[in-house]
C-alpha angles and dihedrals in degrees: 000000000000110000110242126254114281125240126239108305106261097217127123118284124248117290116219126320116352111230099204111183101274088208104130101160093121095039091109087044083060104052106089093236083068110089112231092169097056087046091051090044088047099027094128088059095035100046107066086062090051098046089062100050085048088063098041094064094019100057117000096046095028123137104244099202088054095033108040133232119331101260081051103066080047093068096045093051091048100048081040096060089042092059097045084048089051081051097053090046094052086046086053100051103029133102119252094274090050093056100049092051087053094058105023097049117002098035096047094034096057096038095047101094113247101241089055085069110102095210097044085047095056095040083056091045087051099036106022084226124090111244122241120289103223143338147226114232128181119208093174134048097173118087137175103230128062110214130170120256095019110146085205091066098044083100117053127211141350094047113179121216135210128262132244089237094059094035087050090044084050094053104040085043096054094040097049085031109047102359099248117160092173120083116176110201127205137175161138087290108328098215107056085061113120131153092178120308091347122093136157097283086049095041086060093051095052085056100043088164097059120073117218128221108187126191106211131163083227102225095112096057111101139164084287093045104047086046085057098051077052101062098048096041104189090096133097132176128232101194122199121249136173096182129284123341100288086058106036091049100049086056103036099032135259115314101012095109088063098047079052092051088054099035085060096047084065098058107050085046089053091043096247122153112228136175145190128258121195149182115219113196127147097297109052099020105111089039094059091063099040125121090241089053097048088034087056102047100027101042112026101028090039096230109168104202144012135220107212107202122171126216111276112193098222106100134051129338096013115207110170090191093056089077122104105288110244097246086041086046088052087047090055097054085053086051105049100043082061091046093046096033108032097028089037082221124161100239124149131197100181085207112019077056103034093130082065085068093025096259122297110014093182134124094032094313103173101260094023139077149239132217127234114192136208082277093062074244105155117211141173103247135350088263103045105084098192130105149178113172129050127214088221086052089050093053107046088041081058085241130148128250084245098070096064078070089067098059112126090242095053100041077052098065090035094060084043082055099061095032088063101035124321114135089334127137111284089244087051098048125108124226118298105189086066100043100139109114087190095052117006082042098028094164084054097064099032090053094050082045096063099036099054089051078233110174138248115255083205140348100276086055087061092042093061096053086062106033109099089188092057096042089041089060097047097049080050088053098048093055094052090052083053097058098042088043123039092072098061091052085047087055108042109014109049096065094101 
């Protein structure tokens, strides 16, 4: 049954003059006389100019309130022109299908400039705020691995999914609501995900103006199902990785690296773009980021981008001194800003590179994100594991996708947000490359946890909140990431 058509959002109205980006230097890249497909066919030739003019209104004429410090924009032109030459690479070697989703959708969407989105226009104009730009949903809890550490397996069992009724409701609501054309999903494993005859390859037919990112752990992708991703074109893998075989193997379980290796040969036989998701903890860390291991992906798999996560002790098994160490933490930002700058690679490290997205971009922040789970839990980030709305709540109470922005919990971390960094002056900005309120500010998001009355997505998530020990170890933590840390924000990020 199809959920009904919600009502006007119920949140609070816009308070006093909206501020949108006034970058417009894509604007001409967006209009549909423009031809996206000659400039992806000819991009080698097209992108030096554009680079330029990049430059030119992303850094030199930036707003530096809105932007943040120089080095900063920096940061975001590089990682930008990383994605649009992932996308050109993906253009280059993708079916039909593939390509047409590249122009058609991800090219002009992302080089349309944010304040030219109706939707996004109207949500400013009502909120004087601009709306999320994408989620993480869930529609399956359920996965066929069992791997440590996983915070989808920190529940066992039983696990309920979501239906194709409320994940449909999710992604028309976020696209007529905020704009949003990218949806990331998560799991549990994504692809065993059904409800009937709909499953997640149909699910992404039946939503051809959404583009899909999935994390998968890639061992159910064969020769069919790659086909299939082929045909519809507006979804790419993330596929889980811990390092080489030795490594992947230990955590996923034996065999699995293999299953990945051939997962992997479909879809580059199908035309499919793909890319690697990692953990980094004590153990892997400096791996992850050397040259055998890019080399490896990135060259010889032909993986075109990778998602950089770092251990967060909340699931099962919890192990506070498994995350990066803080020396090793300072060594990976080195690191990074070779592999995105020099090797002009898209590689993302969602806290190691948080000026790239102007610190935290959890709970609904405009321009972040939020995360629904199998549940139809919504939370404010992957690894938040707190809630307090329902999409199946919204919906029977005739309500948007919107108001769950307006929950105490998440309008809490929001006004942390801005009180750290958000759109503030570069000398009164608070240090981007720890911007996890969860992890790098432990005592911030416990104590809006407990005083919201937010509630636990599973036991170990409760558990957290009343173990000393456990709160004890991550405010040590964060001390020590403050310390490795700050000086390199003092010496790189304060010059407006």
């Amino acid at each position: 049954m199809r959920p009904q058509r919600a009502g006007k959002p119920t949140g609070p109205p816009r308070q006093g003059q909206p501020r949108e980006d006034p970058l417009d230097w894509t604007s001409f890249l967006g209009r549909k006389a423009f031809d996206l497909a000659a400039l992806a066919r000819a991009w080698r030739i097209a992108l030096p100019p554009l680079e330029r003019l990049a430059r030119r209104y992303m850094v030199e004429k930036a707003d530096p309130v809105i932007h943040g410090p120089r080095r900063e924009r920096e940061d975001k032109l590089a990682m930008g022109l990383n994605v649009v030459r992932a996308a050109f690479r993906a253009y280059d070697r993708g079916s039909p299908a593939v390509r047409d989703a590249i122009v058609r959708l991800f090219l002009r969407k992302y080089l349309t400039p944010p304040e030219k989105r109706g939707a996004r226009r109207r949500f400013l104009e009502r909120y004087g705020t601009i709306p999320p730009a994408f989620l993480t949903i869930s529609p399956e809890g359920t996965c066929n691995l069992s791997c440590r550490d996983c915070y989808a397996a920190s529940i066992r069992g039983g696990l309920p999914r979501l239906t194709a009724g409320e994940f449909s409701w999710v992604l028309e609501r976020k696209e007529e609501e905020w704009g949003s054309w990218f949806t990331v999903v998560s799991g549990g494993e994504p692809f065993l995900w059904r409800d009937g005859d709909v499953d997640l390859v149909e699910m992404a037919r039946m939503h051809p103006t959404q583009y899909f990112l999935v994390y998968t752990n890639g061992t159910l992708i064969d020769r069919d199902l790659a086909r299939r991703l082929a045909a519809v074109g507006n979804v790419t893998p993330a596929i889980s990785v811990e390092g080489f075989e030795r490594e992947t193997d230990a955590r996923r379980g034996h065999g699995v690296f293999r299953r990945i290796l051939r997962a992997m040969e479909h879809l580059r036989g199908a035309g499919v773009p793909f890319g690697i998701s990692v953990t980094a903890n004590r153990d892997n860390a400096r791996l992850l980021l050397s040259d055998e291991f890019i080399d490896f992906w990135f060259e010889e798999q032909g993986a075109l981008y990778m998602w950089l996560f770092h251990y967060m002790p909340i699931g099962r098994g919890v192990d506070v001194e498994r995350q990066v160490p803080p020396d090793v933490r300072a060594w990976m930002w080195e690191r990074e800003q070779e592999l995105v700058h020099r090797r002009k690679l898209f590689l993302v490290d969602f806290w190691n590179m948080g000026p790239v997205s102007s610190g935290c971009i959890a709970a609904g922040r405009g321009g972040g994100y939020l995360y629904i789970d199998w549940h139809g839990r919504i939370h404010p980030c992957v690894f938040v594991p707190y809630w307090k709305d329902r999409v199946q709540d919204l919906v029977a109470e005739g309500k948007q996708l919107t108001d769950a922005l307006f929950s105490d919990l998440f309008r809490r971390i929001r006004d942390w947000q801005e009180d750290y960094s958000w759109r503030k002056p570069p000398a009164e900005r608070g240090n981007e490359i720890r911007p996890c309120p969860i992890r790098d500010h432990h005592r911030v998001m416990r104590r809006i946890v407990l005083e919201t009355g937010a509630k636990a997505g599973y036991p170990s998530a409760e558990q957290a909140l009343r173990d000393e020990a456990y709160v004890a170890g991550m405010c040590r933590y964060d001390e020590a990431i403050a310390a490795a840390l700050d000086p390199i924000w003092e010496a790189h990020y304060r010059e407006a």
